[in-house]
Every structure is written in C-alpha cells, then in structure tokens.
Biopython code that builds the backbone (N, CA, C, O; Angstrom):
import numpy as np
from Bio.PDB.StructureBuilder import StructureBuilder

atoms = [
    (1, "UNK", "N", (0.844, -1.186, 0.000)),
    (1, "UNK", "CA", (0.000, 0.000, 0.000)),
    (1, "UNK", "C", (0.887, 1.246, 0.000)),
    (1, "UNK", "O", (2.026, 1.285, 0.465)),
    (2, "UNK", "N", (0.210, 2.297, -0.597)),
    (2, "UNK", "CA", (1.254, 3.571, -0.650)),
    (2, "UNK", "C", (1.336, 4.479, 0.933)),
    (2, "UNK", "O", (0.483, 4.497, 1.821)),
    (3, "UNK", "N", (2.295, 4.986, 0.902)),
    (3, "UNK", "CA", (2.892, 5.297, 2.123)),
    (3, "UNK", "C", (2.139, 7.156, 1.652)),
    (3, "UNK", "O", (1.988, 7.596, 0.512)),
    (4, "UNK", "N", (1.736, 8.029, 3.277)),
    (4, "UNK", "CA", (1.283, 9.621, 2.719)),
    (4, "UNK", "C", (1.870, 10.375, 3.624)),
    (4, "UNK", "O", (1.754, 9.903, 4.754)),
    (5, "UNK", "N", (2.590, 11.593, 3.554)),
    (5, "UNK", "CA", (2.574, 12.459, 4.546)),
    (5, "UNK", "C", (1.446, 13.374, 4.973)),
    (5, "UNK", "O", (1.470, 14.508, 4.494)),
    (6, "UNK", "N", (0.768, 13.157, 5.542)),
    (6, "UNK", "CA", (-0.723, 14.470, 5.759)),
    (6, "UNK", "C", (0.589, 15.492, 6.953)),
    (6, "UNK", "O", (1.407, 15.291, 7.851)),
    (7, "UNK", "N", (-0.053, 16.690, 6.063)),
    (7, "UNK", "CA", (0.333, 18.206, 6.765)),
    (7, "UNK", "C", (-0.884, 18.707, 7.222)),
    (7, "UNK", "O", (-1.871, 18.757, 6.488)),
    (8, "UNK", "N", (-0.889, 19.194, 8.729)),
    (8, "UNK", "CA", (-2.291, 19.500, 9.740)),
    (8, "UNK", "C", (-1.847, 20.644, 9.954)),
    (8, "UNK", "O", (-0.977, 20.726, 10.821)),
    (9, "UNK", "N", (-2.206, 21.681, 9.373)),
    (9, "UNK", "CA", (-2.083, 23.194, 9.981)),
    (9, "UNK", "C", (-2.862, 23.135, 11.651)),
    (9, "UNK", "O", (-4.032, 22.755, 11.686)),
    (10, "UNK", "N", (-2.544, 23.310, 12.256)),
    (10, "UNK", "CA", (-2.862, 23.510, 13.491)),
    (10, "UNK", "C", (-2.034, 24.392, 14.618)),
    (10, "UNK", "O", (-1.198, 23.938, 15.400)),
    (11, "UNK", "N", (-2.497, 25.847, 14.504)),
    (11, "UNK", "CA", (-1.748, 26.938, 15.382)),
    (11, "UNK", "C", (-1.809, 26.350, 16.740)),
    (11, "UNK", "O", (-2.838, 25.862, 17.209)),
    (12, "UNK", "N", (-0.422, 26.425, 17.488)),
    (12, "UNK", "CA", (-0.143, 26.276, 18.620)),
    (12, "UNK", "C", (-0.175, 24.727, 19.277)),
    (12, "UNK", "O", (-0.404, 24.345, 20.424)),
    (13, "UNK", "N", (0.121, 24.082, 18.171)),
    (13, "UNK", "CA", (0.113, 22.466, 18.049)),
    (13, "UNK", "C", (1.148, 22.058, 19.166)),
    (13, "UNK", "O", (0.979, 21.104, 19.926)),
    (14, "UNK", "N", (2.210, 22.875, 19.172)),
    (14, "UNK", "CA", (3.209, 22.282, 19.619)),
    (14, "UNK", "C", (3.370, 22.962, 21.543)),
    (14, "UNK", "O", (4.214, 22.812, 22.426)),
    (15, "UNK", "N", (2.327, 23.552, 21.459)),
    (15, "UNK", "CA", (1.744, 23.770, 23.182)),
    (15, "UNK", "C", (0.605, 22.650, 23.493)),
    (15, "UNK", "O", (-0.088, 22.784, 24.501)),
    (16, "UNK", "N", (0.436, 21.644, 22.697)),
    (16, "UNK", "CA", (-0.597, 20.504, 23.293)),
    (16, "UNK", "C", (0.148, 19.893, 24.653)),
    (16, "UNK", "O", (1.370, 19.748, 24.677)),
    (17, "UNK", "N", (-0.651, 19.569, 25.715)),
    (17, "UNK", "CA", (-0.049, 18.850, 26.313)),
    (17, "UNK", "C", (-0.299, 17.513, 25.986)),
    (17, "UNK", "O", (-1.037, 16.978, 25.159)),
    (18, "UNK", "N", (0.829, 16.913, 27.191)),
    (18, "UNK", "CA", (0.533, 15.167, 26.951)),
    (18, "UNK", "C", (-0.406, 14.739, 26.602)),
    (18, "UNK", "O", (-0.577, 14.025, 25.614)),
    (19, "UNK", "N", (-1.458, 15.248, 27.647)),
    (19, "UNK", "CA", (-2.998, 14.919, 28.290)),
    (19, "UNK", "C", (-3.593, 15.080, 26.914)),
    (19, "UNK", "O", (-4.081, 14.045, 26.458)),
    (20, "UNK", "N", (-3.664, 16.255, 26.082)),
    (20, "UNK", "CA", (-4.088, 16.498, 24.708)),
    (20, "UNK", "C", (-3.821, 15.272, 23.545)),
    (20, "UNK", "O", (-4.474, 14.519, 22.822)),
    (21, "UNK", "N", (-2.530, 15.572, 23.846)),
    (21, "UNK", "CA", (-1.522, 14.587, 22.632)),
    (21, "UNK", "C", (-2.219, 13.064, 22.276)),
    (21, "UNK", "O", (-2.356, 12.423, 21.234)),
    (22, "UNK", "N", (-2.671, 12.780, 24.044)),
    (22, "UNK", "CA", (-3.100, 11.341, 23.966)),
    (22, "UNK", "C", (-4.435, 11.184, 23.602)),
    (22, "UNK", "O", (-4.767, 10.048, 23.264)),
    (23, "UNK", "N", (-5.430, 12.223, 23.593)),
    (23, "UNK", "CA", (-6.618, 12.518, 23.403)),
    (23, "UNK", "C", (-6.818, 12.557, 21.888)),
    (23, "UNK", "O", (-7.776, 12.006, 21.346)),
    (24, "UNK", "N", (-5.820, 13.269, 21.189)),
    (24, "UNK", "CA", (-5.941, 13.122, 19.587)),
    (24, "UNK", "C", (-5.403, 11.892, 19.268)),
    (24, "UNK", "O", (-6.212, 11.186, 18.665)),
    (25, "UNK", "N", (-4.471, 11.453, 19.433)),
    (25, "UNK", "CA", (-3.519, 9.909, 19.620)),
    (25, "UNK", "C", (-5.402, 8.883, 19.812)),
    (25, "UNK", "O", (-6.134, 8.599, 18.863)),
    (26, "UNK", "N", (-5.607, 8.648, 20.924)),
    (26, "UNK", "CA", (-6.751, 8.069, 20.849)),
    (26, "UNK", "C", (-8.262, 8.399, 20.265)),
    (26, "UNK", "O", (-9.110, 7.556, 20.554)),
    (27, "UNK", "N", (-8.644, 9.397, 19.567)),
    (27, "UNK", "CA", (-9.337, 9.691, 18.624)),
    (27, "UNK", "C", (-9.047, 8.718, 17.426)),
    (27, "UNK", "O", (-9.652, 7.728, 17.013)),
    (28, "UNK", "N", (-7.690, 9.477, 16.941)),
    (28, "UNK", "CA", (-7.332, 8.706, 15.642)),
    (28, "UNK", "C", (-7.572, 7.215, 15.904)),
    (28, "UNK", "O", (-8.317, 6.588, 15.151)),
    (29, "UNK", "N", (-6.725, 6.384, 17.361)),
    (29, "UNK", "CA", (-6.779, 4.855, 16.508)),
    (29, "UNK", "C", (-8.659, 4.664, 16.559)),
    (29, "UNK", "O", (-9.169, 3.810, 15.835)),
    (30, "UNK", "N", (-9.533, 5.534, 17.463)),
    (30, "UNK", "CA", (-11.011, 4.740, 17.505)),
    (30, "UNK", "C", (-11.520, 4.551, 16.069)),
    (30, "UNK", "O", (-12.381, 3.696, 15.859)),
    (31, "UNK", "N", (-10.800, 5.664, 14.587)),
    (31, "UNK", "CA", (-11.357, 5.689, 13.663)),
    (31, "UNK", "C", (-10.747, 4.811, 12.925)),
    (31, "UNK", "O", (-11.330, 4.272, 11.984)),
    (32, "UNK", "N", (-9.345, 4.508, 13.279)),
    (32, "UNK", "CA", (-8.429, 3.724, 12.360)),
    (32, "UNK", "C", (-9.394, 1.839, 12.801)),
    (32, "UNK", "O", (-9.759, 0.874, 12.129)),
    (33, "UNK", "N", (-9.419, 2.178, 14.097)),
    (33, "UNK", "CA", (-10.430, 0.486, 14.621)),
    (33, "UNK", "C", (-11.374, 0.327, 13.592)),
    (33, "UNK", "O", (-11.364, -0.740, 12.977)),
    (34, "UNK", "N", (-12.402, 1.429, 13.217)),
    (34, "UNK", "CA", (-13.401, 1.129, 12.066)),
    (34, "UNK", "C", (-13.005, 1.030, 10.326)),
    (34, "UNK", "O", (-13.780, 0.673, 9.438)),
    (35, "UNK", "N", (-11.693, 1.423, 10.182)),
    (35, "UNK", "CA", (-11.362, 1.477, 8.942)),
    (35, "UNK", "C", (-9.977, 0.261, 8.648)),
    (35, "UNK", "O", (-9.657, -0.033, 7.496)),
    (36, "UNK", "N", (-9.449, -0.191, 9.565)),
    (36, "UNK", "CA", (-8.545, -1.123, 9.193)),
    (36, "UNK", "C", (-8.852, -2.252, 8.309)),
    (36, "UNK", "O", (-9.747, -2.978, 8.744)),
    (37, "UNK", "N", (-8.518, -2.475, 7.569)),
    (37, "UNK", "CA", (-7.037, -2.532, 6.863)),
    (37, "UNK", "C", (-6.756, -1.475, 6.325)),
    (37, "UNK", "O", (-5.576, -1.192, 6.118)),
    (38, "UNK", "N", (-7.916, -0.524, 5.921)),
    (38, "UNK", "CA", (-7.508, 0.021, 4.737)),
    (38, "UNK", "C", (-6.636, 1.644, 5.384)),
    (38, "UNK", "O", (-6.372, 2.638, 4.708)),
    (39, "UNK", "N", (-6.440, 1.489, 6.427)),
    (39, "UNK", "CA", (-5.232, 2.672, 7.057)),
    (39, "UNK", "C", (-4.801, 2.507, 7.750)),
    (39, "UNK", "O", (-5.599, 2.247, 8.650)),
    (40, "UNK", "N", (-3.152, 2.423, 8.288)),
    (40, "UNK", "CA", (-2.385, 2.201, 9.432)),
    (40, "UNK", "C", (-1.835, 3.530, 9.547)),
    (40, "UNK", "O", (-1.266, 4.174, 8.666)),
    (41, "UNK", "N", (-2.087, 3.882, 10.812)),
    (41, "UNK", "CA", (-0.684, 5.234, 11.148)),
    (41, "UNK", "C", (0.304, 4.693, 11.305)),
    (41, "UNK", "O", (0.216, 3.487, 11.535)),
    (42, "UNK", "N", (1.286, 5.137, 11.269)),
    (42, "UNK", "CA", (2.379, 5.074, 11.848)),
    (42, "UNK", "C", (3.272, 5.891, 12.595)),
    (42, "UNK", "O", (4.208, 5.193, 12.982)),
    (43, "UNK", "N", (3.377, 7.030, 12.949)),
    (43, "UNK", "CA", (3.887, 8.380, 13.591)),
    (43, "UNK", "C", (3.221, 9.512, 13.058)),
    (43, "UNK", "O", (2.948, 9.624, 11.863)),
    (44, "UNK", "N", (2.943, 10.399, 13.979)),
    (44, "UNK", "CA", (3.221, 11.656, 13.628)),
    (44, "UNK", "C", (4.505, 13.329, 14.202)),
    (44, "UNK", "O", (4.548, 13.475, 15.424)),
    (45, "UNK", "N", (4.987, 13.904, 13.738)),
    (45, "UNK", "CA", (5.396, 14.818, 14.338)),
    (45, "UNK", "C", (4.665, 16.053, 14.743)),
    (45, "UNK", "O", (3.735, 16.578, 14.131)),
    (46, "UNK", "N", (5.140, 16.391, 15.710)),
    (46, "UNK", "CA", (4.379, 17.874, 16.176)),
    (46, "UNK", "C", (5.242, 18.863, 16.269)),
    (46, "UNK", "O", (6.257, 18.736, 16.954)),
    (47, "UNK", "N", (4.957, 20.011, 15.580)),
    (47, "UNK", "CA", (5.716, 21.362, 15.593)),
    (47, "UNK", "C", (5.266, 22.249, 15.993)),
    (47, "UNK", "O", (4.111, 21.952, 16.294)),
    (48, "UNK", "N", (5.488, 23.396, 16.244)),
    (48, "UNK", "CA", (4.904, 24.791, 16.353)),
    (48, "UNK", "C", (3.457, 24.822, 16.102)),
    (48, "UNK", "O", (2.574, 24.889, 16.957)),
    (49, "UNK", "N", (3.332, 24.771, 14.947)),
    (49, "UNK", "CA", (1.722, 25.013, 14.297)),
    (49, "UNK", "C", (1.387, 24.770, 13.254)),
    (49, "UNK", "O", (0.847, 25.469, 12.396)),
    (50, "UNK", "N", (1.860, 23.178, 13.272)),
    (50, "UNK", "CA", (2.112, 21.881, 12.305)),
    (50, "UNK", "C", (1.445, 20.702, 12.852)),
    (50, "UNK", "O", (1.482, 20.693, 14.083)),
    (51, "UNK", "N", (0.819, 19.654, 12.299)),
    (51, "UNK", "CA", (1.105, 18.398, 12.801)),
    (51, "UNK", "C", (1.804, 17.735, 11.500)),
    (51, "UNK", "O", (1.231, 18.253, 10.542)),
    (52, "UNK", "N", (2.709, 16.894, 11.060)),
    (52, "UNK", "CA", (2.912, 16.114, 10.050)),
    (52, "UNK", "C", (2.749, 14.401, 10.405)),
    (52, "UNK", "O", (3.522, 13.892, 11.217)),
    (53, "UNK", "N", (1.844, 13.705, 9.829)),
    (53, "UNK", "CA", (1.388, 13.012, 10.229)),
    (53, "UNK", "C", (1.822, 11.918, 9.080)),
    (53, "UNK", "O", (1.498, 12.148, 7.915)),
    (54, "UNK", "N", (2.680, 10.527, 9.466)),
    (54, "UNK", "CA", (2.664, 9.236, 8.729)),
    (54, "UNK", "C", (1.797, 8.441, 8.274)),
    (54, "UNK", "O", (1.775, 7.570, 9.144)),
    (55, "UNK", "N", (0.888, 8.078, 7.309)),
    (55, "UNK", "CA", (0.075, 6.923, 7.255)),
    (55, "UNK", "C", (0.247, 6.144, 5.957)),
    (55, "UNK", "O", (0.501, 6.733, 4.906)),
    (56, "UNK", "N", (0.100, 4.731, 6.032)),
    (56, "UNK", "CA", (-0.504, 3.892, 4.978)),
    (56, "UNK", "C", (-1.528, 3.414, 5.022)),
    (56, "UNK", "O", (-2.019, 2.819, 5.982)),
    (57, "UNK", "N", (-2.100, 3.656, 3.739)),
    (57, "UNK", "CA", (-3.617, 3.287, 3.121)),
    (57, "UNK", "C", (-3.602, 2.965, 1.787)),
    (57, "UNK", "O", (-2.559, 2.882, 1.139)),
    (58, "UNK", "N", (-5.133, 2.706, 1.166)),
    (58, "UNK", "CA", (-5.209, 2.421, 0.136)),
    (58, "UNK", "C", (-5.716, 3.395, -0.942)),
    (58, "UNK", "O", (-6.281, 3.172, -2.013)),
    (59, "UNK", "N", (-5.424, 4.298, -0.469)),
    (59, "UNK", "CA", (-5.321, 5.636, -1.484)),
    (59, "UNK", "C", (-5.699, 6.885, -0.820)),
    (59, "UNK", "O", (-6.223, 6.740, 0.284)),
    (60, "UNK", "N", (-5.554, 8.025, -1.231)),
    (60, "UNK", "CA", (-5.948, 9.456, -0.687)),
    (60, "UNK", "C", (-6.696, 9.493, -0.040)),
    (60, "UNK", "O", (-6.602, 9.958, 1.096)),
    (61, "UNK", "N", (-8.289, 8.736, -0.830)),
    (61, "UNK", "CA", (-9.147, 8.979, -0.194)),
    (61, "UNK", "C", (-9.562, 8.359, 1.061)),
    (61, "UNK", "O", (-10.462, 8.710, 1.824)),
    (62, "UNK", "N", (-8.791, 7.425, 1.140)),
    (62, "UNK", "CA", (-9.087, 6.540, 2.886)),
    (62, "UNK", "C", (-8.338, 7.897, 3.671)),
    (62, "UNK", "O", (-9.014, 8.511, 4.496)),
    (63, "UNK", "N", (-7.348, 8.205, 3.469)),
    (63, "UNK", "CA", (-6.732, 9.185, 4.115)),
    (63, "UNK", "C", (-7.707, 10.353, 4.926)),
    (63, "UNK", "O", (-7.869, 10.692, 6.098)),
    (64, "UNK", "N", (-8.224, 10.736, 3.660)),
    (64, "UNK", "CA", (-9.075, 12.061, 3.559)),
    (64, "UNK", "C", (-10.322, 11.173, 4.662)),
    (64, "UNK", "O", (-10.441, 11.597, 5.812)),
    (65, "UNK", "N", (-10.950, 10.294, 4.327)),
    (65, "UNK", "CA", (-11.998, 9.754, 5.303)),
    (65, "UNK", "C", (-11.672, 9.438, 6.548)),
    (65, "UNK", "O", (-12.612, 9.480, 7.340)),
    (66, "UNK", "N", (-10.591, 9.121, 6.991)),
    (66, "UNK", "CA", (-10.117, 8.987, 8.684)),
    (66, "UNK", "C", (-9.860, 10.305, 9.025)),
    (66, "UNK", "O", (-10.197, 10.574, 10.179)),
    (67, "UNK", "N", (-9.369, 11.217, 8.385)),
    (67, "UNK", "CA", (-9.589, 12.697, 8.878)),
    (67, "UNK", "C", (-11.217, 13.545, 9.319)),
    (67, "UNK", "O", (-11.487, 14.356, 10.205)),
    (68, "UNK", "N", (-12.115, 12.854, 8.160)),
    (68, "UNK", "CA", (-12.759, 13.508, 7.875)),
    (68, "UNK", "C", (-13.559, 12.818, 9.382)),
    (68, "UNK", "O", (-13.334, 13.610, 10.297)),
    (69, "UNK", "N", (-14.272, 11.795, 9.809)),
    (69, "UNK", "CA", (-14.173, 10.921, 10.790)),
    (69, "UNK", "C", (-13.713, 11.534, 12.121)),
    (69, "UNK", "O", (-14.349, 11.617, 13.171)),
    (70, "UNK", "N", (-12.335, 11.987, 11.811)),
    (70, "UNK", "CA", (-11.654, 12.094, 13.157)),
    (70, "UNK", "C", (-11.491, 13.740, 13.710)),
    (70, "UNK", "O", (-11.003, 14.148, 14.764)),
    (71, "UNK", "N", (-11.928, 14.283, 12.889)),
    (71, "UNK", "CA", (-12.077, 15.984, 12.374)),
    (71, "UNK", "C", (-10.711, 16.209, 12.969)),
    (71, "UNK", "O", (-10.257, 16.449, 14.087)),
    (72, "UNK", "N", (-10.185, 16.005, 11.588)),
    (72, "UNK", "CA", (-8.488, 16.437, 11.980)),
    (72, "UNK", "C", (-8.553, 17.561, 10.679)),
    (72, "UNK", "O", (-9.259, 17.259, 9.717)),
    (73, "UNK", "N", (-8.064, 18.410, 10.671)),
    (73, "UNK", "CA", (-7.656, 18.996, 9.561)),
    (73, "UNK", "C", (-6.673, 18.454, 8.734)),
    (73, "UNK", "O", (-6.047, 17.464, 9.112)),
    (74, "UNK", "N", (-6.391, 19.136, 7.322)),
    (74, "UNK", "CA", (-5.919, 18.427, 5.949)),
    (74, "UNK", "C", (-6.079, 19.791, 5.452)),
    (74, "UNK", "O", (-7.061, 20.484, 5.188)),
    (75, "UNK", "N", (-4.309, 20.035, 5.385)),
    (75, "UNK", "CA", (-3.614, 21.293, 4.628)),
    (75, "UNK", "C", (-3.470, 20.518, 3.100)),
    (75, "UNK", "O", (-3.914, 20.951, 2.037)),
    (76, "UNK", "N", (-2.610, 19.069, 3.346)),
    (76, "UNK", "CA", (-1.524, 18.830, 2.318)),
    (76, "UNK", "C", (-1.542, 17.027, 2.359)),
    (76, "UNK", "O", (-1.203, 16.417, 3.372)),
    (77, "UNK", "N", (-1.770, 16.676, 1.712)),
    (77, "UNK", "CA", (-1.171, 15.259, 1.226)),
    (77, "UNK", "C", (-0.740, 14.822, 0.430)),
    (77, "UNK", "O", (-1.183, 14.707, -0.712)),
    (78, "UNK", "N", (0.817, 14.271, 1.128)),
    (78, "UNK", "CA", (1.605, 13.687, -0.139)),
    (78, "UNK", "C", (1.870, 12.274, 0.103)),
    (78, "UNK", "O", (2.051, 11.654, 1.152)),
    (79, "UNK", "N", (1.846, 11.831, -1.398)),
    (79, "UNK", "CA", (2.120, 10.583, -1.390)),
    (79, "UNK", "C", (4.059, 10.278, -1.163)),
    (79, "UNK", "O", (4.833, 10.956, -1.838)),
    (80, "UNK", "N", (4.562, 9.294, -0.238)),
    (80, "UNK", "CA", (5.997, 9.300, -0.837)),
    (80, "UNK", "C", (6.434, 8.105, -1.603)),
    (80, "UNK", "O", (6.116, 6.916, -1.617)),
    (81, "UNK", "N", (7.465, 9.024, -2.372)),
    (81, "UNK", "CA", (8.045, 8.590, -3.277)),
    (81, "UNK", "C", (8.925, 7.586, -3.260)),
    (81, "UNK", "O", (9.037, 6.611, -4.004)),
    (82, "UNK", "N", (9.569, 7.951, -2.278)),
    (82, "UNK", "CA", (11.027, 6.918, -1.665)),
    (82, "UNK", "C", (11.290, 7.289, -0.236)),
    (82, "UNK", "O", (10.701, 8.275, 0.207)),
    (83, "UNK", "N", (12.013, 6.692, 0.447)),
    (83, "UNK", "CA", (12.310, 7.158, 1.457)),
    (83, "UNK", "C", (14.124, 7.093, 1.404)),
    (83, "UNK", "O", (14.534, 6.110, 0.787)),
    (84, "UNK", "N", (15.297, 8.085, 2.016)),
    (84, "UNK", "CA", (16.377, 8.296, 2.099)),
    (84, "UNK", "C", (16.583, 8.579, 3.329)),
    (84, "UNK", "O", (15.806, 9.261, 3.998)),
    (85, "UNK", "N", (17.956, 7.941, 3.874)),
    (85, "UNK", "CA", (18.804, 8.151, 5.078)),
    (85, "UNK", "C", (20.040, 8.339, 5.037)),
    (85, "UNK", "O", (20.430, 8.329, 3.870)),
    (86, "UNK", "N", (20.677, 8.471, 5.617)),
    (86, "UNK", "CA", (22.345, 8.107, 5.664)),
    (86, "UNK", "C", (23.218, 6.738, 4.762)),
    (86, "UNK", "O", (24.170, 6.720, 3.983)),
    (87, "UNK", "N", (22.402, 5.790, 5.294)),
    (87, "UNK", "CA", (22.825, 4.729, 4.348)),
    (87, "UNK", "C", (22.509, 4.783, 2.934)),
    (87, "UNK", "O", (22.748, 3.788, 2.248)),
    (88, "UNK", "N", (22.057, 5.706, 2.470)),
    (88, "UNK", "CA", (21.876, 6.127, 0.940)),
    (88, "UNK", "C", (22.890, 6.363, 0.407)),
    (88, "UNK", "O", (23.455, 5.800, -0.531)),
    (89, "UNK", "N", (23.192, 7.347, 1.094)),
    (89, "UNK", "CA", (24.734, 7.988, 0.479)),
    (89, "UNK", "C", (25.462, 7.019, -0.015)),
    (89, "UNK", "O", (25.805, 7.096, -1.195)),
    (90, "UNK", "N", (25.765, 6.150, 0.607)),
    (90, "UNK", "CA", (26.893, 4.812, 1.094)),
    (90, "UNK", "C", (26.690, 3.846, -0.355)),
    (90, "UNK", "O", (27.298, 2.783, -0.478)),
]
sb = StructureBuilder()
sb.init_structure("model")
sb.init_model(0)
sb.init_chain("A")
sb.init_seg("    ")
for serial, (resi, resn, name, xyz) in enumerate(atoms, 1):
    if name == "N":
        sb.init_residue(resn, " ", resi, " ")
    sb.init_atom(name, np.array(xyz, "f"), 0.0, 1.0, " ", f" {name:<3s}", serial, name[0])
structure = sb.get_structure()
C-alpha cells in the first residue's frame, strides 16, 4: 500500500499537552479500529503550528476519510516517493 505524509495546519500544536496529545492519539486509533485494513498510522510529528502526520492506506481517499471521521484537519497530502537516510549515500 502507498505510504502519505498528511500536513495539519494547526496553530499552537506544539503547546498541546501530553494529556491532549493522547486525546488526539486516541481519537485517531477509535477511527483507524473502524477502517482497518484500509489505514495504518504510523507516527506523527508535532511542531509549532504543524502536525505532520505518517500513514498507509489504500489511497488518498481513505486518508481524507479517517480525517474527515476524526475531524483532523488536511492542509496537504503527499504521497511518498522513496524514502532516504544516511545509508543512501553509502
């Protein structure tokens, strides 16, 4: 399945507390419980007034429907292409 980065505009993201963190954290998997197979998270990062969020699914639109579900916002989704590290170089 293809791998997506979702970008979550969300001002002041990165003042969530724990208590928050785990509250959206457990939102998401209650929707991912009704939609599995067809979406796994896998991480997200939190920034400033960002979320960038990991998932595989079976296309955009599962993406777009666990958001839509989980009322997360959706700036940006990209599909990736490849992934690169250090051992690339090499």
């Amino acid at each position: 399945m293809p791998k997506y980065v979702i970008e979550r505009d969300l001002p002041d993201a990165g003042k969530l507390s724990p208590s928050d963190l785990r509250g959206v954290a457990q939102k998401s998997c209650d929707v991912l419980r009704d939609m599995a197979p067809r979406v796994t998270w896998q991480q997200s990062y939190v920034t400033d007034d960002k979320i960038f969020c990991v998932y595989i699914a079976d296309n955009e639109d599962a993406v777009r429907q666990h958001a839509e579900r989980g009322g997360f916002p959706v700036t940006r989704i990209s599909t990736v292409r490849a992934v690169i590290d250090p051992a690339t170089a090499e």
